[in-house]
MISE-833365 format. One record per residue (C-alpha): residue in one letter; x, y, z; residue number from 0. Coordinates in nm, 3 decimals, m for minus. Last residue first. Layout:
code, u, v, w, pos
A, X, Y, Z, NUM
...
***
This chain:
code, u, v, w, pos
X, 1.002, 9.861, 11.944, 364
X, 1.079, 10.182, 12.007, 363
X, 0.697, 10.274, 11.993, 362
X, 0.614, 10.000, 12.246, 361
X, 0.886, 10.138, 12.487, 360
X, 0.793, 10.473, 12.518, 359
X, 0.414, 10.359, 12.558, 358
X, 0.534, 10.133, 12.871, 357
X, 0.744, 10.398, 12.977, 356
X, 0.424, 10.642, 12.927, 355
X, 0.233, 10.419, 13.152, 354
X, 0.484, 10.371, 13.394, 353
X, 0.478, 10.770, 13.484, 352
X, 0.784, 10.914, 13.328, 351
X, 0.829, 11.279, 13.463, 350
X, 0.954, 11.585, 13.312, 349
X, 0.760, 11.547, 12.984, 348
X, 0.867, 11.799, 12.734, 347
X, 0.847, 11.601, 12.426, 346
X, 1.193, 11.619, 12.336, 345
X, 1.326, 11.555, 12.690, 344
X, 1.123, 11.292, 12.724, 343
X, 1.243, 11.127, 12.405, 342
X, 1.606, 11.187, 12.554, 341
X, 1.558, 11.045, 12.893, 340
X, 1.363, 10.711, 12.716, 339
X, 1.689, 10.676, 12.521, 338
X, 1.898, 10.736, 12.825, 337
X, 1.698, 10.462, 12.954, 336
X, 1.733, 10.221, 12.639, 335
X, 2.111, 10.223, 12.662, 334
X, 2.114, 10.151, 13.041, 333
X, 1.912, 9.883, 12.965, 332
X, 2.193, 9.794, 12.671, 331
X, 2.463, 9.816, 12.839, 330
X, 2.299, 9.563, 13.182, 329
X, 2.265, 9.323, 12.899, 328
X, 2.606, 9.348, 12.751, 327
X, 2.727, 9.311, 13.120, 326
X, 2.533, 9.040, 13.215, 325
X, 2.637, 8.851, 12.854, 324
X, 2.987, 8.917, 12.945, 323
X, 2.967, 8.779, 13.289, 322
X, 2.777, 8.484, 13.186, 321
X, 3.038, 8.399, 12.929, 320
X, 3.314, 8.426, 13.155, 319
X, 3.137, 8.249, 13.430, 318
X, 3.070, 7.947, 13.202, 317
X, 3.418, 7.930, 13.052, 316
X, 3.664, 7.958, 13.405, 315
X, 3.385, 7.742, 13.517, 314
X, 3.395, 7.471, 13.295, 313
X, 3.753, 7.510, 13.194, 312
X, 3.851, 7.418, 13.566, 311
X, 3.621, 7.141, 13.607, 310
X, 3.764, 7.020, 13.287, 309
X, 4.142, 7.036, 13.412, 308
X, 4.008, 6.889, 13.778, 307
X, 3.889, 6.582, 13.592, 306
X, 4.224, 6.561, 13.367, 305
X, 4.426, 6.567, 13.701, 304
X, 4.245, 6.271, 13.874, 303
X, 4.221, 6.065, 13.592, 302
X, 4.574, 6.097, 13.474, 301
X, 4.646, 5.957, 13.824, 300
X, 4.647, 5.620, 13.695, 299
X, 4.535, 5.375, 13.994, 298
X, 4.173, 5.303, 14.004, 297
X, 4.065, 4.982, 14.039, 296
X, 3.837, 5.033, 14.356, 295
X, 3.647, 5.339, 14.190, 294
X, 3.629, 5.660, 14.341, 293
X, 3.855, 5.835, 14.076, 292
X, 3.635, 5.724, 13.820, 291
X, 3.308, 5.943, 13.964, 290
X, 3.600, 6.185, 13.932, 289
X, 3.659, 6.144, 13.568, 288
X, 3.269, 6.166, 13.511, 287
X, 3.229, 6.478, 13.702, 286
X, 3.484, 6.666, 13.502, 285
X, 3.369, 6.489, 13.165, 284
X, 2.948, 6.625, 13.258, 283
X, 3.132, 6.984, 13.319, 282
X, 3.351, 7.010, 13.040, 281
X, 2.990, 6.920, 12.851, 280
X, 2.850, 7.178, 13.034, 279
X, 3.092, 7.457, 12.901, 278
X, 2.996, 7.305, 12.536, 277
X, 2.650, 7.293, 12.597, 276
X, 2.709, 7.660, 12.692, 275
X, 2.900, 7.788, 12.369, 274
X, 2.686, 7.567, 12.094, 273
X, 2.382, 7.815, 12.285, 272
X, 2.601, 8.126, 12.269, 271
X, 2.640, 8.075, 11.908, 270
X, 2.313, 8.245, 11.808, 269
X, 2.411, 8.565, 11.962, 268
X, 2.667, 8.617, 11.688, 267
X, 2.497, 8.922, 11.476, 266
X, 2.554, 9.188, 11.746, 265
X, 2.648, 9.042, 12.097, 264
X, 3.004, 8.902, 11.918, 263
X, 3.165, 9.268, 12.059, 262
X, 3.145, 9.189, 12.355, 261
X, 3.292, 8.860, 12.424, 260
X, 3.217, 8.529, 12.358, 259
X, 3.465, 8.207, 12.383, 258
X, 3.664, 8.060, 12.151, 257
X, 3.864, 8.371, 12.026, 256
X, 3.862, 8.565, 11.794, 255
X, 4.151, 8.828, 11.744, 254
X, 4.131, 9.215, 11.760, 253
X, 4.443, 9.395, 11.565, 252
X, 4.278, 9.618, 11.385, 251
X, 4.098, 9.757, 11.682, 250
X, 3.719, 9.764, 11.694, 249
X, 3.440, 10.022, 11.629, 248
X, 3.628, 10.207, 11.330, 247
X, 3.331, 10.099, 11.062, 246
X, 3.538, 9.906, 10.861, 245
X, 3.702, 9.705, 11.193, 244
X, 3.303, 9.547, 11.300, 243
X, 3.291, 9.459, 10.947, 242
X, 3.590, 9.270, 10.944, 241
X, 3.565, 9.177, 11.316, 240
X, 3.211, 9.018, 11.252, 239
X, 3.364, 8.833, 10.905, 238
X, 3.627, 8.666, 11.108, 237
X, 3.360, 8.579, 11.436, 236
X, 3.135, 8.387, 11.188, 235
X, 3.460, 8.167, 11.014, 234
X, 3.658, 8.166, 11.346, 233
X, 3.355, 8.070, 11.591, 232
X, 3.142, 7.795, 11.347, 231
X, 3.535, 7.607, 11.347, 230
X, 3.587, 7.632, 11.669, 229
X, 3.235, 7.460, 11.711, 228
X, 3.345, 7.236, 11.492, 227
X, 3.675, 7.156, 11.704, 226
X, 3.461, 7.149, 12.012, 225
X, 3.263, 6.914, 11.858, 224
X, 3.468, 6.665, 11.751, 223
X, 3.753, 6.701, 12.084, 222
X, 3.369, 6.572, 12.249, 221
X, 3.319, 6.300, 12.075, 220
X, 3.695, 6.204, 12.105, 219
X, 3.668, 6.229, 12.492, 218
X, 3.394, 6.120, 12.540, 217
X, 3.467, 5.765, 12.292, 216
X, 3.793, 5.751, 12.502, 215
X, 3.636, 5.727, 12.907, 214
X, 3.569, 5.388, 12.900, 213
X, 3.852, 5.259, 12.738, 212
X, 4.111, 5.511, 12.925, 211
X, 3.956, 5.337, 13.258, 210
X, 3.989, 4.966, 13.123, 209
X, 4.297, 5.010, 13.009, 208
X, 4.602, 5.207, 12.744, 207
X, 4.817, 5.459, 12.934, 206
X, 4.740, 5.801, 13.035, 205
X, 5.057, 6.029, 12.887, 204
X, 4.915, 6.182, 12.598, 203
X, 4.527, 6.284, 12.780, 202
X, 4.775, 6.406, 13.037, 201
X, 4.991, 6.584, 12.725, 200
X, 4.611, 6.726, 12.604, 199
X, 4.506, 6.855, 12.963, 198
X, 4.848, 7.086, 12.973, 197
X, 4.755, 7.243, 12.672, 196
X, 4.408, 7.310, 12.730, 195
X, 4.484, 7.440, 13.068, 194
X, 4.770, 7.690, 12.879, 193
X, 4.476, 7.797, 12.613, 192
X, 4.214, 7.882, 12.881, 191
X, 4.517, 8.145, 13.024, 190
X, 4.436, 8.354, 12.718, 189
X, 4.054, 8.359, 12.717, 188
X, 4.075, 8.405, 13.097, 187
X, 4.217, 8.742, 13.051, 186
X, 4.350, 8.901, 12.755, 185
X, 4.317, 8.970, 12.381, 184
X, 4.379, 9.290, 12.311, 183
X, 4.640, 9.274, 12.056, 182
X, 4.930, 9.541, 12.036, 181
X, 5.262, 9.431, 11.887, 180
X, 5.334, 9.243, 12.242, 179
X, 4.994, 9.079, 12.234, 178
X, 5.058, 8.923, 11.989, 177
X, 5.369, 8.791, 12.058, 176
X, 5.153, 8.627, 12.386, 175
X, 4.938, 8.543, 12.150, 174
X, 5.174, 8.311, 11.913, 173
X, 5.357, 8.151, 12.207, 172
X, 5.041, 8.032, 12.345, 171
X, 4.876, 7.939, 11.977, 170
X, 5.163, 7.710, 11.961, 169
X, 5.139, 7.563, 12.312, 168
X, 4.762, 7.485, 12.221, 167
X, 4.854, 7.310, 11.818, 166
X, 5.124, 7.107, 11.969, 165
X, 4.968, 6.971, 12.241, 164
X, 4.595, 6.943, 12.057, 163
X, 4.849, 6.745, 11.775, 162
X, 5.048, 6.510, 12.022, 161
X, 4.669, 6.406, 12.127, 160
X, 4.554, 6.340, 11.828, 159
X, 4.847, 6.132, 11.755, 158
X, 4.823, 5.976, 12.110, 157
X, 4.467, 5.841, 11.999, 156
X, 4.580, 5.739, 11.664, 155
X, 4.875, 5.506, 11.838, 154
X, 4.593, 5.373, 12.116, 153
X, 4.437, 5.197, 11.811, 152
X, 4.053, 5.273, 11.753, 151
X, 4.004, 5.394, 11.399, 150
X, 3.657, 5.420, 11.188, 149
X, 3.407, 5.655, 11.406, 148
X, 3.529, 5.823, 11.679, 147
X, 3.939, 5.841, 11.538, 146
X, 3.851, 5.981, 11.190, 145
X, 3.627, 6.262, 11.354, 144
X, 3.873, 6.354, 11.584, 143
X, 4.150, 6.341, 11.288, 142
X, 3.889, 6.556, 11.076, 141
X, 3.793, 6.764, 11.341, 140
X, 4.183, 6.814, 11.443, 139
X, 4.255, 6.926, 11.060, 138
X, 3.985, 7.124, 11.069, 137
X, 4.134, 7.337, 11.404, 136
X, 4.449, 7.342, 11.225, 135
X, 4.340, 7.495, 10.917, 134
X, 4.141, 7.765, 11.086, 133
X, 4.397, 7.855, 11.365, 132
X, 4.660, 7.883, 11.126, 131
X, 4.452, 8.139, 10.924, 130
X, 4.387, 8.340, 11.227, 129
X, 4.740, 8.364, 11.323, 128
X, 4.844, 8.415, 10.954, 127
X, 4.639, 8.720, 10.932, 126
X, 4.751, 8.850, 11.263, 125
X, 5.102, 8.847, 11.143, 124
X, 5.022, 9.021, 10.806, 123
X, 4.823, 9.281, 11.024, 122
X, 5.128, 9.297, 11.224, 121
X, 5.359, 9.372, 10.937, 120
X, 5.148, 9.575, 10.725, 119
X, 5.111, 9.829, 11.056, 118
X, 5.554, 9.841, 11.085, 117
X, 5.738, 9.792, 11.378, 116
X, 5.728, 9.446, 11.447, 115
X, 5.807, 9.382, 11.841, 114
X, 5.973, 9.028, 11.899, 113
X, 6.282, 9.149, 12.068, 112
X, 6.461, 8.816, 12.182, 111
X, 6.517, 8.766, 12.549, 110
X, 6.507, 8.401, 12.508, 109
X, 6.244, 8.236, 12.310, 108
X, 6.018, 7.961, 12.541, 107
X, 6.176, 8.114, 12.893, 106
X, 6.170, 8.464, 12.797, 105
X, 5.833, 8.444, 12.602, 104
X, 5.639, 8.300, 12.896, 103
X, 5.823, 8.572, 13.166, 102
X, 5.715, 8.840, 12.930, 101
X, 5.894, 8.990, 12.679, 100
X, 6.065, 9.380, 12.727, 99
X, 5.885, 9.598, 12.506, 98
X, 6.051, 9.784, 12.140, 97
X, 5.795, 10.049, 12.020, 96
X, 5.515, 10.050, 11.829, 95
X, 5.227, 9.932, 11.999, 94
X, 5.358, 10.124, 12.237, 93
X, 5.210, 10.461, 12.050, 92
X, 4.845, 10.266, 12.071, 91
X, 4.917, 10.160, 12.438, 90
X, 4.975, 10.576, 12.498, 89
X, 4.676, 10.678, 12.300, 88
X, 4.468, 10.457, 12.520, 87
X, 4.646, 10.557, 12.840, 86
X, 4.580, 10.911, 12.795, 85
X, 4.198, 10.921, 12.704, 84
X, 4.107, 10.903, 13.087, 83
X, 4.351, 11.169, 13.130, 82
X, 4.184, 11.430, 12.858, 81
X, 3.846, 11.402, 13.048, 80
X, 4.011, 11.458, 13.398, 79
X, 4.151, 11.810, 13.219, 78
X, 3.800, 11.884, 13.086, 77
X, 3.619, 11.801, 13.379, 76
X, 3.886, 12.084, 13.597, 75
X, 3.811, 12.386, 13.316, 74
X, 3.465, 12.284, 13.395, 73
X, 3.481, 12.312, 13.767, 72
X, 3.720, 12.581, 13.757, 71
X, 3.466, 12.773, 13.573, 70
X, 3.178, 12.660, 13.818, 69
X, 3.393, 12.795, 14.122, 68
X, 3.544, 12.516, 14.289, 67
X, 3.442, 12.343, 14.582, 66
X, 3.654, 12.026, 14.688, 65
X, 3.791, 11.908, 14.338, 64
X, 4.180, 12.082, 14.421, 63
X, 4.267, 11.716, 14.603, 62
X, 4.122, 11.487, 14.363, 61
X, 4.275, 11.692, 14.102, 60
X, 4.628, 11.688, 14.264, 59
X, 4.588, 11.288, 14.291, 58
X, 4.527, 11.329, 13.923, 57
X, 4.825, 11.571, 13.816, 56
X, 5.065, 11.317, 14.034, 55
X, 4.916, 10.996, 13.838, 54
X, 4.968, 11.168, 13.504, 53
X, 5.315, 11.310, 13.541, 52
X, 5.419, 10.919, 13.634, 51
X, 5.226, 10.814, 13.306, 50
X, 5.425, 11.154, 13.115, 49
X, 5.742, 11.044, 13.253, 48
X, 5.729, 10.675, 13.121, 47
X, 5.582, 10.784, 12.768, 46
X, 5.847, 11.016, 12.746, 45
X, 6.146, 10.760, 12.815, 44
X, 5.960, 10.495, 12.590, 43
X, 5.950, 10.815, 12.284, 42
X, 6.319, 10.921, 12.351, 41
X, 6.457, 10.502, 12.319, 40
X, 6.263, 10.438, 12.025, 39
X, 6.361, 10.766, 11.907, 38
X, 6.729, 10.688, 11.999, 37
X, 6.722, 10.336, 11.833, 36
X, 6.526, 10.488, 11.496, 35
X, 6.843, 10.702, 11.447, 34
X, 7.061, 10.445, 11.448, 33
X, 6.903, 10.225, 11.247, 32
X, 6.883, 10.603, 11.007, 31
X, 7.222, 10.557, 11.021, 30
X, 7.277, 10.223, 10.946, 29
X, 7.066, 10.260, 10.642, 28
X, 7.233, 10.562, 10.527, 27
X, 7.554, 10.349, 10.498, 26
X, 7.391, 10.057, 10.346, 25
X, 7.270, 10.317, 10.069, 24
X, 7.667, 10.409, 10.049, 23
X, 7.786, 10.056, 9.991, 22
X, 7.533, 9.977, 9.760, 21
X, 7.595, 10.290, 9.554, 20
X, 7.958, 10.167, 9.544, 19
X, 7.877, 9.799, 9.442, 18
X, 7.640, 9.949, 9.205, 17
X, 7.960, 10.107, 9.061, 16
X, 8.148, 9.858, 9.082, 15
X, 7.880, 9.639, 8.859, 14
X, 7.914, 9.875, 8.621, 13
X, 8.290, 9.907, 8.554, 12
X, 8.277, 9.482, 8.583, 11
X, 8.041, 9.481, 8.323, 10
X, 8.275, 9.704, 8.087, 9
X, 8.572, 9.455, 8.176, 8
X, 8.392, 9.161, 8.109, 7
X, 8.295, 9.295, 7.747, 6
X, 8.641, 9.463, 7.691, 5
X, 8.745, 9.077, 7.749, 4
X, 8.506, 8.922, 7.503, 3
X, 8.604, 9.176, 7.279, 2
X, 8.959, 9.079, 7.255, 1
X, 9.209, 9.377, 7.313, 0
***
């Protein structure tokens, strides 16, 4: 036999044979597919019964809560204790697990299951989200900044427009899958991004005149600064979370966003100011587009709809940001009380006279 055939047939002996153990590894991996279905499926079944369980065991509490013995009463605290800490452990254990999509994701994606299953996975996913909101929000400062200054054709204009389209409906679909796999990112913050997105295709669909003319340098000046702004909140609020996620006070999968919340109060105070002239600037645009409305010549309706967008974002922003800076403030009075409760305590003082506040207060300080 030629060597050159004992050579193919020798490699073709091997190669069966990793064809074989193939075979049988794809085996076990259908299996344990399999096997993952049905815990998926056992784990969402328990979770189910044990919220329903829940919510009978606590309107039993409120009933059995009307004088108990002081053992009772304790025994009672603890059990009301371990059902406030329920529904955190049970979102964490979702995180995990397959979820129906919303009505957004259903009508952009089908009913596709968008859940990834593995920590390195989301975290990867998350990574990319912040990294595409980076790049593109530089890339619209630098078109913004290209369009103010040096360029004014109509064709620009609608490019930078196309782009805020694109770049809001993407960050849409990418939250709302983010939230799926366990981000906590919710509220106004989220539906701020579908206004956005609907004000840049009017912005795309008013045509070229005197009313788009006199209203374009605004616009553009202020799609500058809101995109360096933007730019101030991903690279400060980034290195926050990082630090904020070493020390186990926020969840791994946190986003920024471009707004404030709680957790910016340490170390990112100093952008609230960049945050409200922002909010007023929607304002000032709002006002401006409807001064335009009442003019004799007016006939697009682009004005119209893009002043009640801004007006919109202005207070949807502002009262945000004022509610979260109320409520950090009211935290931290309430903070400085128990403080002044404690130091008391220690001293053996039973009443504060305002004296003894005031003293209290000049020593923590």
């Amino acid at each position: 036999m030629p060597q050159d055939l004992t050579d193919v047939l020798e490699e073709w002996k091997c190669l069966e044979e990793e064809y074989q153990k193939l075979q049988e590894t794809h085996r076990q991996y259908l299996q344990k597919l399999d096997e993952i279905s049905k815990l998926q499926n056992k784990c969402s079944t328990s979770i189910f019964h044990q919220r329903k369980r829940l919510k009978d065991i606590s309107l039993q509490l409120k009933q059995c809560s009307k004088g108990p013995s002081e053992e009772d009463g304790k025994s009672l605290n603890a059990i009301k204790e371990k059902i406030k800490t329920r529904p955190n452990t049970f979102f964490e254990m979702e995180a995990f697990l397959p979820k129906k999509n919303g009505l957004y994701l259903n009508l952009v994606l089908g009913n596709v299951n968008v859940t990834l299953f593995s920590k390195q996975s989301k975290f990867a996913y998350k990574d990319e989200y912040e990294k595409f909101k980076l790049v593109a929000t530089v890339v619209l400062l630098l078109l913004s900044f290209i369009c103010y200054f040096f360029v004014n054709y109509r064709v620009f204009d609608a490019i930078l427009n196309f782009l805020l389209v694109w770049y809001y409906c993407t960050l849409t679909i990418r939250e709302s899958i983010l939230i799926t796999n366990g981000s906590r990112i919710k509220g106004w913050w989220v539906f701020h991004h579908y206004i956005s997105a609907f004000l840049s295709g009017v912005m795309l669909t008013w045509p070229d005149g005197s009313l788009y003319e006199a209203f374009r340098n605004q616009f553009l000046a202020y799609s500058l600064y809101q995109s360096f702004v933007q730019c101030l909140q991903c690279y400060y609020q980034s290195g926050c979370l990082y630090r904020l996620r070493a020390l186990g006070e926020r969840h791994n999968m946190d986003l920024t966003v471009e707004g404030f919340q709680s957790w910016m109060w340490k170390g990112l105070t100093f952008l609230l100011p960049f945050l409200f002239f922002g909010h007023f600037w929607q304002l000032f645009n709002g006002l401006c587009l409807f001064r335009m409305a009442l003019l004799s010549d007016w006939r697009e309706w682009q004005v119209l709809m893009c002043g009640l967008c801004f007006l919109i974002l202005f207070m949807g922003n502002f009262f945000t940001t004022v509610a979260v800076v109320r409520q950090k403030l009211k935290e931290q009075k309430s903070e400085f009380k128990e403080t002044q409760r404690v130091s008391c305590r220690r001293r053996g003082i039973t009443k504060v006279s305002p004296w003894q506040t005031w003293m209290l207060n000049h020593n923590t300080h």
